[in-house]
C-alpha positions, 0 to 999 in steps of 0.5 A, spaced: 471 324 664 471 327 657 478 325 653 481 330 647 485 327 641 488 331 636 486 330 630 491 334 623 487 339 620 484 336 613 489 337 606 495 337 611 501 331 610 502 327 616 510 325 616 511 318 613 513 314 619 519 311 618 522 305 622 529 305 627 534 302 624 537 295 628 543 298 629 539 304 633 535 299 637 540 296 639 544 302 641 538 304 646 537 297 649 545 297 651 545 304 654 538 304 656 537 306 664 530 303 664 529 297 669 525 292 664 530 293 659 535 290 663 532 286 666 531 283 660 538 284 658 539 280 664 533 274 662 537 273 654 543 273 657 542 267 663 537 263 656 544 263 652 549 261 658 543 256 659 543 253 653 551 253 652 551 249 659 545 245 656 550 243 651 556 241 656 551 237 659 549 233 653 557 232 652 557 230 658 551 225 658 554 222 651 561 220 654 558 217 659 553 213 655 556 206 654 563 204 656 569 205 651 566 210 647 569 216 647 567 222 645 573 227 649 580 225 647 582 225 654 579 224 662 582 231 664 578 234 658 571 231 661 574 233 668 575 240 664 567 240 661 564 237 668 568 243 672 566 248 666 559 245 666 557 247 674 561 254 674 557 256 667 551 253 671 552 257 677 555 263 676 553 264 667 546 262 669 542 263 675 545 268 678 544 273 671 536 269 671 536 272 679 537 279 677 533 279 671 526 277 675 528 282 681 531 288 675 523 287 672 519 285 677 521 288 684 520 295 682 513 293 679 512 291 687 514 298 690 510 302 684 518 306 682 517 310 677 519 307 670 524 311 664 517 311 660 512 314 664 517 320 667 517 324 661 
């Protein structure tokens, strides 16, 4: 099988390739209807709620070091991080991580076709 590029005639300019902007990209990811990309979009916002809930843990963890040392003012504020840790953990977390794997990886399985390779 036989490929066939084309090539610009020889004294002739090419267009200068200019980079997009980081506003457009980002415009492009938010309004994107590709599968990947959201699922990607799912996979950072589930890494940032882990990390946001890495840090209550170590709140957690630091409080209960050694006793008298305290490091929230109040119980009902550890009672409040504790709490806050678990729904963080469970709803901000592993459910956006769930959706992100199935939004990349399931229509791969099923040989859906991609936004790219329509058009």
């Amino acid at each position: 099988m036989a490929t066939y590029t084309q090539t610009a005639p020889a004294g002739t300019l090419e267009a200068p390739v200019v980079p997009k902007s980081k506003g457009r990209i980002v415009v492009n990811w938010i309004t994107s209807t590709d599968h990947k990309t959201i699922g990607y979009m799912y996979l950072i916002a589930s890494f940032v709620f882990f990390c946001l809930g890495g840090v209550m843990a170590l709140l957690i963890r630091a409080e209960l070091f050694e006793p008298g040392m305290q490091i929230l003012q109040t119980k009902e504020q550890y009672n409040q991080l504790f709490t806050m840790h678990g729904t963080v953990m469970l709803l901000m977390f592993a459910t956006p991580l769930f959706a992100g794997f199935t939004n990349v990886i399931m229509p791969l399985q099923i040989g859906a076709p991609t936004s790219r390779s329509r058009g």
